[in-house]
Each structure stands twice: as C-alpha cells, then as structure tokens.
C-alpha positions in Angstrom: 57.7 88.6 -26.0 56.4 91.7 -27.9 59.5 94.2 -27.8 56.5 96.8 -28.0 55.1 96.1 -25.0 57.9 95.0 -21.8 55.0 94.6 -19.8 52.5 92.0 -21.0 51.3 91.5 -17.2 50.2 95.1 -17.5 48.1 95.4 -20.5 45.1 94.5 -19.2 45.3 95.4 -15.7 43.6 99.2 -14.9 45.4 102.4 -15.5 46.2 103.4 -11.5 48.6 100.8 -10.7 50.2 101.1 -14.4 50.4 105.1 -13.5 51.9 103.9 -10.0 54.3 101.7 -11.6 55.4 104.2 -14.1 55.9 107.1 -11.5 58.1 104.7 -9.3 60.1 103.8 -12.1 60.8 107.6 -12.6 61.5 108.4 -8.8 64.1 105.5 -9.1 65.8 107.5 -11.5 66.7 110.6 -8.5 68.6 107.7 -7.1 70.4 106.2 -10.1 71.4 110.3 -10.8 72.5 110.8 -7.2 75.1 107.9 -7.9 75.8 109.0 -10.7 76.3 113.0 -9.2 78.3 111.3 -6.3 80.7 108.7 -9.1 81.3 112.1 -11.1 82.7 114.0 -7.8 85.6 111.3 -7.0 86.3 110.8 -10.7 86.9 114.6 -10.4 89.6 114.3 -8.4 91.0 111.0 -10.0 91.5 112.2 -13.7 92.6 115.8 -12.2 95.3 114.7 -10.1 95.2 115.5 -6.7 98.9 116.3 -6.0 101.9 115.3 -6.6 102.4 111.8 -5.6 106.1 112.1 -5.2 106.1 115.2 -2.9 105.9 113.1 0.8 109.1 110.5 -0.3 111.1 113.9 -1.5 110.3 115.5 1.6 111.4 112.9 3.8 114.4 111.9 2.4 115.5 116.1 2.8 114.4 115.1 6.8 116.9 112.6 6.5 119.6 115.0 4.5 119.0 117.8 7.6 119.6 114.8 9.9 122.9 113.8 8.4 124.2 117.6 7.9 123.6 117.8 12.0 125.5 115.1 12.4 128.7 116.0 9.8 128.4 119.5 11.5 128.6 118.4 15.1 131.3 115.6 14.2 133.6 118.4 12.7 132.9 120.7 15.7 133.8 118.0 18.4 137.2 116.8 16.4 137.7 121.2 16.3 137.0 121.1 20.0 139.0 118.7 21.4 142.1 119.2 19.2 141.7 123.0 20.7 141.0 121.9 24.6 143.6 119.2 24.2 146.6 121.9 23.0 149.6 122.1 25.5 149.6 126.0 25.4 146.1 126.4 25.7 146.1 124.5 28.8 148.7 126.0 30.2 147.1 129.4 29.1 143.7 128.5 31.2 144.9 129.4 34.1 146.6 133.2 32.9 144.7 135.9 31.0 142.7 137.3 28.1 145.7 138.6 26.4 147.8 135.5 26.9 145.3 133.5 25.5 144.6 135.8 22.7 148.5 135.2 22.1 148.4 131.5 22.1 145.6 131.5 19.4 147.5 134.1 17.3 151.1 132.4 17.5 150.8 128.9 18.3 148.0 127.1 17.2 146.7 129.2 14.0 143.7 129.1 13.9 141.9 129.3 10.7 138.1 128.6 10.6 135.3 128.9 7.9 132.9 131.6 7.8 130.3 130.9 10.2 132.3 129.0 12.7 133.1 130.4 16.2 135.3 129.3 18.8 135.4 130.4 22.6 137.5 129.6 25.4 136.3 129.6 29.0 138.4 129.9 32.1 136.0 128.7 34.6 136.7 129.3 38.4 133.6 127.8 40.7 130.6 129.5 40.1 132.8 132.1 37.9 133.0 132.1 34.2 134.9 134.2 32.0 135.6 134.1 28.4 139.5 134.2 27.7 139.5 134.2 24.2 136.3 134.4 21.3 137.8 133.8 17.5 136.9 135.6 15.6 136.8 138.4 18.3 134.2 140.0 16.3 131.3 137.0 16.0 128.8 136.3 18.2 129.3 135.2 21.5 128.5 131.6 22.1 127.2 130.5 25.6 128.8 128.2 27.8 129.0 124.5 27.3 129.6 121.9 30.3 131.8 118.8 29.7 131.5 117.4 25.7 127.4 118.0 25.6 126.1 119.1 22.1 123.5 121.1 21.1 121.8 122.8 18.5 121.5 126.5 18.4 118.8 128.8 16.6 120.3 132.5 16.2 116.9 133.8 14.9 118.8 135.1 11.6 117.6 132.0 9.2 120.4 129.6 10.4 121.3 126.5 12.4 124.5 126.0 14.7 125.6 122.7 16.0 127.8 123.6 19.5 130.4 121.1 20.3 132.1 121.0 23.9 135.6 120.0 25.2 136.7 120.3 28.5 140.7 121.6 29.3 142.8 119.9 32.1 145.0 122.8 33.7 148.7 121.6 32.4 150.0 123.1 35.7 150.7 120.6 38.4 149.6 123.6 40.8 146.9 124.3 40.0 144.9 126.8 41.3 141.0 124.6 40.7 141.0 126.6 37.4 139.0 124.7 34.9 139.0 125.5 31.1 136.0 124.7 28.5 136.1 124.8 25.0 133.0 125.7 23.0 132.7 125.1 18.9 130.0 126.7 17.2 129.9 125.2 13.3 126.8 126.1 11.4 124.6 123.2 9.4 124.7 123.5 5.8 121.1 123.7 4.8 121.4 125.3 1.5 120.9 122.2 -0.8 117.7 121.3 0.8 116.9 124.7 1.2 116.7 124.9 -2.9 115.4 121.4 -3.1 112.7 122.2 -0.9 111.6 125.6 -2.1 111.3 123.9 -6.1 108.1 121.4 -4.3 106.7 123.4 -1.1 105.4 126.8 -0.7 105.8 126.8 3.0 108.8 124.7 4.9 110.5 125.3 8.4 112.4 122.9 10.7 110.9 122.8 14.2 111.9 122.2 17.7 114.7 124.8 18.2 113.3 127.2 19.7 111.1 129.3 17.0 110.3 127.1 13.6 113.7 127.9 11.4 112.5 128.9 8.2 113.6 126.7 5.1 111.5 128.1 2.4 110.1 131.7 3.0 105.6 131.4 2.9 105.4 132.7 -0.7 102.0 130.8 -1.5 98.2 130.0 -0.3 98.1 127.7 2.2 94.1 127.4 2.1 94.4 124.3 -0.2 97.9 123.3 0.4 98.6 119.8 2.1 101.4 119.8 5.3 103.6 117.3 5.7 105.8 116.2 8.9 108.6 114.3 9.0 111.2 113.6 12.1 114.5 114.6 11.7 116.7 112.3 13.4 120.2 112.9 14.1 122.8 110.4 15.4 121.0 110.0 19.4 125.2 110.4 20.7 123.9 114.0 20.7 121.4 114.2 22.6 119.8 116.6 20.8 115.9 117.3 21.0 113.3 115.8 18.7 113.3 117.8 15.6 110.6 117.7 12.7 110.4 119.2 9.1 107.2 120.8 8.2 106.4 121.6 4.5 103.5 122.7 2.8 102.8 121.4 -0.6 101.0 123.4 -3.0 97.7 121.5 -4.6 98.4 120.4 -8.4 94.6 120.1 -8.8 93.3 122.8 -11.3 91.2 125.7 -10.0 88.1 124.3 -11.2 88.6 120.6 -9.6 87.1 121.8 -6.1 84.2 123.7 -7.2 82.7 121.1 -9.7 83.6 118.5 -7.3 81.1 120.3 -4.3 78.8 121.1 -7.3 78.6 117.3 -7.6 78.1 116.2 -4.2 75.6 119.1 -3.7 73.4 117.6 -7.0 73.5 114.4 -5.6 72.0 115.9 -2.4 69.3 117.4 -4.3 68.5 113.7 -5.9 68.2 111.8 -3.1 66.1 114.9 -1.6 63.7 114.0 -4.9 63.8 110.0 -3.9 63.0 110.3 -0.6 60.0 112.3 -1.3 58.8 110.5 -4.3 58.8 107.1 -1.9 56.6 109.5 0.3 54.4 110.5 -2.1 53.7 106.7 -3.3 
C-alpha cells in the first residue's frame, strides 16, 4: 500500500464523494472532542480529590462515641438516683417538709456532685407535686420524672442532660399515700467529640432533642460542603428518642476544580451541537 495515499479506492473516483468523505471524517472529529471534553471533566475530579475519603468513618464512629457517653451518663445518674430514693432518712423525710429534707441532704447523706449535675426530690401527693429539696439549691430546676423513665434533656445553652428517675417508698408504716420521686440530672460529656468534630466539619449538631444541639458552631460555606447523617444509638433500656448527628464536611477540591469541570461538560455540549449538524448538513 502506498503510505502516500490511504485511499487507493479513491484516486480515481470523482472529487464530490472524496470532498464528502473528507468532510465526514472532520465532523467525526466534534464527536471524538466531545469525549474527549466529557473524559477531561471526571478526570477533573479524580486527580483533584473530591474530599476526604476518611471524613464519613470518622463521623460515625463520633455517632457511636455520643451514643456511649449517653449511656455512661444515664448509668451514673440511675446508680445516683436510686442510692438517693433508696436512703432511710430520705424516705422517712418524704413525707415531712422542705426544711427537713434540706436537713437530711446537709447532715446525713453528703451530698457531693460534679458541676453540672442536679438532684431534686419530689414529695408527690395525688395530683400534687412539690419539690422538697433541689441540690444545689441554686441550679436549674429539673422537671418531674415518673417511676425509673430516662430521658434526655436539651437546656438550649449548648448542652445535653441525661435525667435518671427513682421512685421513694414512704419508710412510715402510716403512711399518709405520700409518694416521693427522685430525679438525677447528669450532663453528657461531649467535649472530645466536640474538638474531634470541629478539626473535619464546618457545620455539626446532634438532632432529635428538641432544637438541633450545636456541636461545632457554622463557621464555613455550606454551598459546596457535603452533609453527612449518622444515628446515634444509645443502649434501647432507655427509651430514649431516635437521635442523629449531622455534620457538614467542607469540600477538599481546589477552587478551580468546579469551574473547569462545568467548562468541560459545557465544550462537550458545543461538540456534539457541531456533530449533529454536520450529519445534517451531509
């Protein structure tokens, strides 16, 4: 075969279909560009990285760290609770008074919490409930708890409580119907995921307790970040509702990865426009 001529079967044919031949051979080339254009906008995002690959295992293994600090917090408060309802004095106390009870906390049973944690004591009598003794007298009130229930508690100041019932038998074998209940309020230490979280997301909150709890403060764009949900899934003994971690991860992509990639796709638009009307045109 003469190398100077690929197309003996043309050389002596006449010049329209050799100038038909040529011009398809040209169009064909919109369509080898336009895969070429659409190759060039997913290599893009290949070779620049889209992310960090790592950033969905490390968030849900901080799901699972949330879920097991629930469950140490609303152990502790439970063993606090009924080591308090199950105290001879204070169930003798149930059935006296505010100052008697305050008494009893102050000279028999010591108590001695860490900061955060709140105890009350209820005197309940039927539809009648009264609080006998808050420690310290100067936290936050915590609301009644029926029987040992458990639940989680979102102040609204950027923290999470586990609450941890007991009930008190009145000591008194004349008893008046006065019922006693102990309520534990031990907040969830959230501060190690709190700085694990805030080194990978922008953007991370627990939800499902009443407003989304904020983990790590919005101190980013979300435009281009990527959310991920995990479930948070404390022991089911409590009960509790169905909690999830969001967390917005911040793209690793460089700033020019999403304008060359769209500058791509649209070029390989543009060439199969061209094919599509050179097959017309033919």
């Amino acid at each position: 075969m003469d190398l100077r001529n690929p197309f003996p079967e043309d050389e002596h044919t006449d010049l329209t279909p050799r100038i038909v031949l040529a011009r398809r051979r040209a169009n064909l080339m919109w369509l080898v560009g336009a895969a070429g254009a659409l190759i060039a906008a997913a290599g893009i995002g290949l070779f620049a990285g889209d992310g960090d690959k790592t950033a969905p295992a490390t968030v849900e293994i901080e799901a699972q760290r949330i879920a097991a600090a629930i469950d140490l917090s609303a152990k502790t408060a439970h063993v606090q609770a009924d080591g308090v309802a199950m105290t001879p004095m204070v169930r003798a106390g149930i059935e006296t008074d505010a100052a008697t009870m305050v008494d009893i906390a102050r000279n028999e049973i010591h108590l001695a919490f860490r900061p955060g944690e709140v105890l009350e004591v209820f005197q309940i009598r039927g539809k009648t409930i009264a609080t006998l003794l808050r420690w310290p007298n100067n936290a936050t009130p915590v609301r009644p708890i029926r029987g040992r229930a458990t639940r989680l508690e979102n102040s609204g100041k950027n923290s999470l409580d586990v609450v941890a019932g007991s009930p008190i038998e009145a000591q008194s074998e004349r008893s008046t119907g006065t019922e006693g209940e102990v309520a534990m309020s031990i907040p969830v230490d959230l501060a190690q995921t709190r700085q694990r979280l805030s080194e990978l997301a922008i953007d991370a909150s627990l939800v499902g307790v009443g407003q989304p709890l904020a983990l790590v403060a919005n101190n980013g764009d979300r435009d281009d970040a990527t959310v991920l949900r995990f479930p948070v899934q404390p022991s089911p003994d409590w009960k509790l509702p169905a909690l999830t971690l969001e967390a917005a991860i911040a793209s690793k992509r460089p700033q020019w990865v999403t304008p060359a990639r769209y500058t791509c796709i649209a070029l390989c638009g543009l060439l199969i426009v061209l094919f599509l009307r050179g097959l017309r045109t033919h």
